[in-house]
N, C-alpha and C positions, 0 to 999 in steps of 0.2 A: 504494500500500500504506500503508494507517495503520498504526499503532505507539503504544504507550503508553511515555511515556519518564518513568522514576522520577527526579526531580529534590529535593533538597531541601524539604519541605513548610515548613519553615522561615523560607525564601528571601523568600517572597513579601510586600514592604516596597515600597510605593512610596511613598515620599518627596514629598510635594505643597508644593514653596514658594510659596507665594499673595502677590503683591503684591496689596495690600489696595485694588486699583485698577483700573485697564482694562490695563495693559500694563505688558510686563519684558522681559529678556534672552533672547530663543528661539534656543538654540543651533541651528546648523547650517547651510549655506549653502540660500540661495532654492530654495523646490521648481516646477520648471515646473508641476505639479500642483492648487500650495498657492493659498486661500483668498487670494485679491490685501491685504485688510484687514492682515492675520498675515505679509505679505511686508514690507508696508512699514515693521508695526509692527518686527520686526526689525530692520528698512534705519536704523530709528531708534532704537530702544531699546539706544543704547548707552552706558553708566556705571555707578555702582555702586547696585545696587536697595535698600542700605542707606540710601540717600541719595535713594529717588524717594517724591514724596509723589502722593495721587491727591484730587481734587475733583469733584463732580460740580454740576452748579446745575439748579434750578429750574426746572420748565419756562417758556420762553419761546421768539420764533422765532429764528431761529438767526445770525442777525446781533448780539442781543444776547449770544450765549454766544461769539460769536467776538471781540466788544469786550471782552466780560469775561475771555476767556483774556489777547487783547492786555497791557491792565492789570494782572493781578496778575501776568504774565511779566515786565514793566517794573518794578512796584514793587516789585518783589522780588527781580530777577535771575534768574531762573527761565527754565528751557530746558524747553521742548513734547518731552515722548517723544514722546506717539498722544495720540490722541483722537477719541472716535466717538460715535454715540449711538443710547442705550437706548431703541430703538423700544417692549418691551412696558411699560415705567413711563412714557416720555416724559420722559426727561434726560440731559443730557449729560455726559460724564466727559473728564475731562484730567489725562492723567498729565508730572507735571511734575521736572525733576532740582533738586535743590538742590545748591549750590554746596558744595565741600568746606568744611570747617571750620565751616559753619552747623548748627545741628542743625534734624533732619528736623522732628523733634517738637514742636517750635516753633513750626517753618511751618504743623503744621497747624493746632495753634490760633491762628495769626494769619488762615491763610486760613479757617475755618472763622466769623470773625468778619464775612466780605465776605457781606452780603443777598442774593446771588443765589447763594452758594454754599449746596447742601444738606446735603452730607457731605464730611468731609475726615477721612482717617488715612493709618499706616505700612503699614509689614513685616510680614507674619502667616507661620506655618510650618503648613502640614497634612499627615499621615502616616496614613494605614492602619494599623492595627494588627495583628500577625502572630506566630504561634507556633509553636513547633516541636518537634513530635509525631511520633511513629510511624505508619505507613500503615495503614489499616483498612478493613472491609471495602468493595468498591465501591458508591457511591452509598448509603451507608448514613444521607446523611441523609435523600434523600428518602423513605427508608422511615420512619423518624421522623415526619416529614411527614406521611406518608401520602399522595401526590402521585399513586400509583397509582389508587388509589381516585376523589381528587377527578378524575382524569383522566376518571371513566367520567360524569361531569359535566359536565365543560369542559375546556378546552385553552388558551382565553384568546384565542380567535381573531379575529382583527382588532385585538385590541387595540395601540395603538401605546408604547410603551415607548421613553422615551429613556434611553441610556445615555452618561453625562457622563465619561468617561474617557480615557485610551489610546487606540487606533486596535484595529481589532478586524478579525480572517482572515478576508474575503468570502465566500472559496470553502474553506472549511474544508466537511464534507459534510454536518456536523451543524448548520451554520449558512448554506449556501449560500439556502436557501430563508428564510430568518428575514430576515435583513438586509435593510434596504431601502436599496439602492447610494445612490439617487438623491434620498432624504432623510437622509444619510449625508456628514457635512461635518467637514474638516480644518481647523481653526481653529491649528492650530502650524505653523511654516513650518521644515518640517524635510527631510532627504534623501527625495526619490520613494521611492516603493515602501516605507518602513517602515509604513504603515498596519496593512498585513497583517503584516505582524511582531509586532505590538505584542502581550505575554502578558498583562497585566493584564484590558484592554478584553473578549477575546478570550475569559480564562476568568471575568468575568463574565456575560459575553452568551450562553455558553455555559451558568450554571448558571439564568438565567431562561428561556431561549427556543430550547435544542437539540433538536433533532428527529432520531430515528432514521434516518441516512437509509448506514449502516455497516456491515460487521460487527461493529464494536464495539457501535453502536447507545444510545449511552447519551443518555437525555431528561433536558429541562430541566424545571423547576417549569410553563411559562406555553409548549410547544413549539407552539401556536399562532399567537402573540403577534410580532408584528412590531417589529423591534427599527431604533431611530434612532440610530447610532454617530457619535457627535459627540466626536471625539479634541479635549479639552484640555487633555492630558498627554503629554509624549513620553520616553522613554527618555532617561535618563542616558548609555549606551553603545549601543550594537548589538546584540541581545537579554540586552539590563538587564530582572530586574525591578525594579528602582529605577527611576521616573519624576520628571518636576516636571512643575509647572504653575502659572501665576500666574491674578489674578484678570483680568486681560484677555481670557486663553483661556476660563475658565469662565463671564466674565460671557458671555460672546458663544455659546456655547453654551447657557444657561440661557434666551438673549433667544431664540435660534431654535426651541429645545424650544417655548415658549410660541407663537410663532408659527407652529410644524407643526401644533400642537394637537398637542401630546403628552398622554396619558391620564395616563401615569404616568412619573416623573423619578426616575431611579437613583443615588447619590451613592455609590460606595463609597469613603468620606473622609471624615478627621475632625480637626480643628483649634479654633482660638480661634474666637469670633464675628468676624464681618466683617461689616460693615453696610451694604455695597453688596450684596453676595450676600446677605444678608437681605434685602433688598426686592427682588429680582428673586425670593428663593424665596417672600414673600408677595406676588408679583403671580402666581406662578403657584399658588398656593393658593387666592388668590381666584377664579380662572379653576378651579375645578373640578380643578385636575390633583390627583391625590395622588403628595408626594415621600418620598421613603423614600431612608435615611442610614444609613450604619455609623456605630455607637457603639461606640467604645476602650475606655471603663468608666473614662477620667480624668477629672474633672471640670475645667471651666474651659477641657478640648480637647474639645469633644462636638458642635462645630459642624459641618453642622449640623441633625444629629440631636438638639438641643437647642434648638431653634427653636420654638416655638409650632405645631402644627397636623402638624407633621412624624413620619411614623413612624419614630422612632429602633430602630435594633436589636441588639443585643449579639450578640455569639457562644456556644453553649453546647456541651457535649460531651454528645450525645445521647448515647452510650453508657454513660455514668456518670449522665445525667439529671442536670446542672447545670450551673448558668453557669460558663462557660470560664476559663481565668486569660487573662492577668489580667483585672481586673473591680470596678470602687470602685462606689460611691453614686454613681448617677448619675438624670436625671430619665425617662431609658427603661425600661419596663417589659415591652418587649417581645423575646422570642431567636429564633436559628433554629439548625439545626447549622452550626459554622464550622468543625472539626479534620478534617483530610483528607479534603477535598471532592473529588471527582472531576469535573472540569472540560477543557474543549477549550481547546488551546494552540494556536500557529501553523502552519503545514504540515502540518495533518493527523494533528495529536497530540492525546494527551490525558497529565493530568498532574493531582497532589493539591496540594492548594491548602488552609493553612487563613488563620482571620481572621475580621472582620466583616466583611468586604468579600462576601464569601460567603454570611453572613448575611445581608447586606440585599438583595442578590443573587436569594434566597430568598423574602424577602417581598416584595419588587417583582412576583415572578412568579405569588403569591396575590392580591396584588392586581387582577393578568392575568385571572386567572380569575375574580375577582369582577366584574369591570367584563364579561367577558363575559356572564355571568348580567344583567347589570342595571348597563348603562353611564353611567345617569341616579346614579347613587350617587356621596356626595359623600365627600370624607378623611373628615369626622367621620364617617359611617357607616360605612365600611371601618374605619376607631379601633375603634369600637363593635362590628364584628363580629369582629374580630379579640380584643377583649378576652371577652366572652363565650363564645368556642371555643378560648380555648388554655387548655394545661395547667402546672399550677403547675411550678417548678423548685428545686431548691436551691443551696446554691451551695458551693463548698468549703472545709474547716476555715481558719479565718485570713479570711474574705473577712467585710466587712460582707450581710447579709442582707435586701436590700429585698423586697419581690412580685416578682418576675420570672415569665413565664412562656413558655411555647415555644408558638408558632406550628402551628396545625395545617390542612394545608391541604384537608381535605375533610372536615372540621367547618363550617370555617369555609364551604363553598361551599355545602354541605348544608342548612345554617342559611338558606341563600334560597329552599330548596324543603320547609320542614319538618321540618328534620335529617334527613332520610330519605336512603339511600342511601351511609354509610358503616357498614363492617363491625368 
């Protein structure tokens, strides 16, 4: 028996602490389950993440990256957390502890000065952004959308969708046939069995890729589209929506999206730039994926929906027809609805959900259906037809007023056959 359970709309904050490197502190004891990489990283990754610096070098073979660890471990005092390497770029990363009373910051620009090092930084924080509304009508943004419509078009079928998150409900009913189990990888090494727990993953994957299969019956934007659940975030508690996640779990995740061949890269997260996860998200930009990011509307955390080539998204209040609070000058031009989304949660629930997280949620699953239409289309053309079919928005009293506009998803699909065929 399903059930729709009224939870706080509020609520929904996931907390993303990103070591600006390959590896952190992954709470919770070894999963017989778990990803051997993310077992070990744990077995090791223990001190304080204030205090871990991350390096990556250049490519060469791999006897020289292991001399070059050797060395600056010695000349610097420096203790190995992990380290592994980034098959889609071809470089190596090593996350290293500095000693107390040193500062991090330091380190990095000393290591940053070694020729075979590429990149060296700290500590970074990334959060979702979340607001708390009243409950509104069901599924009212896809009517917004118009997801009905583009439906009698496409569905988004075959396309592959990675979703960079949480751990996301296999056997939910609306998602049992979406999820693909077996390109579907646990990069946290956390207690068995919370994959399927996890609510963030769960009600994002649900607002691209749900398919009626209920009595409740509620569709996603793209319920054709095949969804890649690559968890690298886990719960704070035991059904928390508060998660973390560091850059070891998302770099590793973002390496194997490109290596599935993922069509299209789901980010709902938003933080400072990080420069590691920039070059893994422009190696999969250069490789045809298009990635699509929640934007918070603060500037200076918009990563990274603030990245060159990436489709940033804000959140808007379709029912007032403007961009949502809150919402600053940011370089994204693009919304979707974010205030009580109706979304699939764990055990066969469903639950409202607001944020950009949902947003971009939203356009990951138009992009679904573009790539269906015409799988040879590259971000910048998906940019480009998505800027031509949406409609302007405004924004509310007090807020700065860029262009913004909302997302239309069977404008936009219509636009590959002629505009013909929405009403």
């Amino acid at each position: 028996m399903t059930s729709l359970r009224h939870r706080d709309a509020g609520a929904l904050l996931l907390l993303l602490l990103l070591l600006p490197g390959c590896a952190g502190v992954t709470p919770g004891p070894p999963a017989s389950g778990a990803d051997p990489e993310a077992a070990a990283a744990a077995a090791a990754a223990q001190g304080d993440p204030a205090q871990q610096v991350m390096v990556t070098y250049h490519a060469a073979p791999p006897w020289i990256w292991a001399q070059t660890t050797t060395e600056l471990a010695q000349s610097y005092q420096l203790r190995v957390v992990f380290s592994w390497t980034m098959a889609s770029i071809g470089e190596h990363c090593v996350v290293f502890q500095v000693p107390r009373g040193r500062s991090a910051r330091d380190m990095v620009h000393r290591l940053a000065s070694h020729p075979r090092v590429s990149l060296a930084q700290t500590l970074s924080t990334f959060e979702t952004q979340a607001a708390d509304n009243p409950y509104a009508r069901l599924q009212h943004g896809s009517q917004a959308l118009h997801v009905d419509q583009a439906h009698r078009l496409a569905t988004g079928k075959g396309v592959r969708v990675a979703v960079i998150d949480t751990g996301v409900d296999f056997d939910h009913p609306e998602l049992r046939m979406r999820v693909v189990k077996n390109m579907s990888h646990n990069f946290v090494d956390v207690r068995e069995g919370t994959f399927a727990d996890d609510i963030h993953g769960t009600a994002v994957a649900g607002v691209i890729a749900a398919s009626p299969n209920s009595d409740v019956g509620m569709v996603g934007v793209a319920p054709g589209a095949e969804i890649h659940a690559l968890k690298a975030c886990w719960p704070r508690t035991p059904g928390s929506r508060e998660a973390a996640c560091n850059s070891y779990t998302l770099a590793k995740a973002v390496d194997t999206a490109i290596k599935q061949g993922a069509q299209v890269m789901n980010f709902s997260l938003a933080g400072p730039e990080d420069p590691i996860l920039g070059k893994l998200v422009g190696a999969a930009l250069s490789r045809g994926i298009v990635v699509v990011a929640a934007d918070g509307g603060a500037p200076g955390r918009s990563f990274p929906a603030s990245y060159k080539g990436v489709l940033g998204v804000l959140g808007s209040d379709d029912l007032k027809g403007e961009v949502a609070r809150p919402a600053a000058r940011t370089t994204s031009w693009l919304a979707a609805p974010a205030i009580d989304i109706l979304s699939t949660a764990p055990h066969n629930s469903y639950d409202f959900f607001s944020g950009s997280s949902l947003a971009a949620a939203e356009v990951t699953g138009i992009a679904a259906l573009l790539l269906e239409k015409n799988p040879k289309l590259t971000p910048a053309q998906i940019r480009e037809i998505l800027q031509k079919t949406s409609h302007p928005l405004g924004f509310p009293p007090g807020l700065p007023d860029p262009p913004v506009a909302q997302a239309d998803a069977c404008a936009a699909v219509a636009s590959l056959a002629g505009g013909e065929g929405c009403s």
